[in-house]
Backbone bond lengths (Angstrom), bond angles and torsions (degrees), N, CA, C in turn:
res aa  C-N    CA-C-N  psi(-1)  N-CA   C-N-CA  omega(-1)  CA-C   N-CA-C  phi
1 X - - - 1.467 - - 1.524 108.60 -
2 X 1.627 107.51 141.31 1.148 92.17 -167.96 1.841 103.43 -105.21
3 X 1.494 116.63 146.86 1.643 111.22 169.01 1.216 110.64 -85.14
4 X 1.263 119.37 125.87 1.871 159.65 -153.22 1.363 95.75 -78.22
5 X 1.520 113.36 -45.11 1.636 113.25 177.39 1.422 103.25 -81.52
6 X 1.238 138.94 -13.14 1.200 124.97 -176.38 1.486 114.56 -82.91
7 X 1.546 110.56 -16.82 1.563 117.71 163.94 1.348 125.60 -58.57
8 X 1.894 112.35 -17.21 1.358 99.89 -167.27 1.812 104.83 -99.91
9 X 1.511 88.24 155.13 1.635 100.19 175.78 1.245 100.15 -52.11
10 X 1.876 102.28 178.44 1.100 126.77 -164.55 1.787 101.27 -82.59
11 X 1.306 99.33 -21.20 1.892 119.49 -171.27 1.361 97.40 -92.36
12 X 1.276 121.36 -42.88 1.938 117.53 -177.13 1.721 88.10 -75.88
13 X 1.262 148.03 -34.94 1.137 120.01 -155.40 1.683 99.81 -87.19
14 X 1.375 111.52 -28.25 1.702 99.20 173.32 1.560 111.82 -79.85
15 X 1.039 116.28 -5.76 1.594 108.14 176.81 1.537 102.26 -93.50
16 X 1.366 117.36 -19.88 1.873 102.01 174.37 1.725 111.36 -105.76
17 X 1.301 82.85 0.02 2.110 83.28 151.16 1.400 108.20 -66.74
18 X 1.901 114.47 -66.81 1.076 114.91 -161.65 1.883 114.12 -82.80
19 X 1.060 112.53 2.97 1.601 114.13 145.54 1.119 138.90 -92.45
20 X 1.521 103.30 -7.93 1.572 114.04 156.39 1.517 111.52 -74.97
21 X 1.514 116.01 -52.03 1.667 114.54 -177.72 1.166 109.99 -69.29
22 X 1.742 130.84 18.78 1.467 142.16 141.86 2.060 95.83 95.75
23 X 1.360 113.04 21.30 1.277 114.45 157.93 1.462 123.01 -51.70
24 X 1.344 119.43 134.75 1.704 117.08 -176.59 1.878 101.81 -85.34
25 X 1.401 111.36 164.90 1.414 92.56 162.18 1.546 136.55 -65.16
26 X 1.084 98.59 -27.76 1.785 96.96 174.47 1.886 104.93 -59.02
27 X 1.120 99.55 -37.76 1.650 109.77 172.93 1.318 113.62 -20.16
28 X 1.966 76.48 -87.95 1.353 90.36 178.77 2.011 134.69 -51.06
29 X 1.338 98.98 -41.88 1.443 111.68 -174.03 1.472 91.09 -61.93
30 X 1.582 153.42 -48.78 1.157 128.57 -175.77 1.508 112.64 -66.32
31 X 1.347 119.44 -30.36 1.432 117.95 -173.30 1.746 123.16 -73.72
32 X 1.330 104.94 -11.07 1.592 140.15 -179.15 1.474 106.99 -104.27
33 X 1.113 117.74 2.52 1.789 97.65 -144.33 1.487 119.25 -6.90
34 X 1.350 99.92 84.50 1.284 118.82 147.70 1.639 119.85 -143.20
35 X 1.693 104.90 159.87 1.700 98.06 -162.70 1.351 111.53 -79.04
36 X 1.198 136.55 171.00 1.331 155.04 -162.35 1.279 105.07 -82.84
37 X 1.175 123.51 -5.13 2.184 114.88 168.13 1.439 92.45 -118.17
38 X 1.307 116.70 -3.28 1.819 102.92 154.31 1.595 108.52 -88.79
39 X 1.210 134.35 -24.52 1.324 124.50 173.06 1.443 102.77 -67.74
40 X 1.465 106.47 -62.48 1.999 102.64 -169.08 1.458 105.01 -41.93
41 X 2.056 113.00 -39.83 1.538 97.13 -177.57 1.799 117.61 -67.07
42 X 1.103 126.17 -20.01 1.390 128.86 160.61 1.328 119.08 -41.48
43 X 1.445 81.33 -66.31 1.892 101.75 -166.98 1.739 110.83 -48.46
44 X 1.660 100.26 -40.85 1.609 99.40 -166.97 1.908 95.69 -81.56
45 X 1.303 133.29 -21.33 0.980 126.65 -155.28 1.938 89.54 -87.49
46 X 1.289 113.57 -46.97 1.214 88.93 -175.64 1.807 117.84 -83.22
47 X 1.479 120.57 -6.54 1.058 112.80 146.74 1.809 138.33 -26.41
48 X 1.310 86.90 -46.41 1.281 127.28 -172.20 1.498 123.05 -62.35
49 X 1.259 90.13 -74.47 1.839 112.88 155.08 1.131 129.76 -66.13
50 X 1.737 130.18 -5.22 1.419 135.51 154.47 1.261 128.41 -103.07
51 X 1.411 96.43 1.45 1.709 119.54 -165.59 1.420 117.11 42.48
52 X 1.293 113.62 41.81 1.421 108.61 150.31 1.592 129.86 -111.96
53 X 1.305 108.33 -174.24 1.731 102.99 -141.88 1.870 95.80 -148.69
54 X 1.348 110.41 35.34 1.516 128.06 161.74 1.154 107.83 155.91
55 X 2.112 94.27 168.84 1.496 96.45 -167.13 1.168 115.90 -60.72
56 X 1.810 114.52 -24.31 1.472 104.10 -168.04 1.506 114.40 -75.87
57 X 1.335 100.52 -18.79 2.103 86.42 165.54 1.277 120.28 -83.98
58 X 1.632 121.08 -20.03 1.329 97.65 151.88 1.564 129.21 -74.87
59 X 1.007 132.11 2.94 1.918 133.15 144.79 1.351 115.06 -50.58
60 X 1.574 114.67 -58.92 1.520 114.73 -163.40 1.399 87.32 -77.33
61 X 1.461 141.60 -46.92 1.247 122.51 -165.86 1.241 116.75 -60.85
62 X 1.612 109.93 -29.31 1.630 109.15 167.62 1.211 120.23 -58.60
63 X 1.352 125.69 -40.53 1.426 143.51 -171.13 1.387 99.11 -55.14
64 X 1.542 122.34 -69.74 1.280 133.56 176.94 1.560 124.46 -37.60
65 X 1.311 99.15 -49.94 1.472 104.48 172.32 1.969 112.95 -71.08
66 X 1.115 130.72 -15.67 1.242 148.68 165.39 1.610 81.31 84.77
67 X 1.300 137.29 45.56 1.628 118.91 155.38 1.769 116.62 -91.27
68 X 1.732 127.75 -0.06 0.886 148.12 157.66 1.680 117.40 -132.25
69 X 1.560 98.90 147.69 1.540 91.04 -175.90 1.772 111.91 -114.08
């Protein structure tokens, strides 16, 4: 079986930290300097690749994985 988080880059995994700790994209893109349709392209890609379908499942999925508490 494969782990779903282990698919994401090194760049999707700090951008679904900081959308787990409930960062917006503008957030993030200043905290990255990077722009805000490079975050949404993150955001939807690891959506994508964890198969979830809002921010709030990426929280509980954080939760689950114990990388947020």
């Amino acid at each position: 079986i494969v782990d779903r988080y282990e698919t994401l880059s090194d760049r999707e995994r700090e951008v679904f930290q900081l959308i787990a700790e409930g960062k917006t994209n503008k957030d993030i893109a200043a905290l990255l300097f990077i722009s805000t349709s490079t975050v949404e392209t993150h955001r939807a890609r690891i959506m994508d690749k964890l198969d979830v379908h809002s921010a709030a499942e990426i929280v509980l999925y954080a939760v689950h994985r114990g990388i947020i508490r």
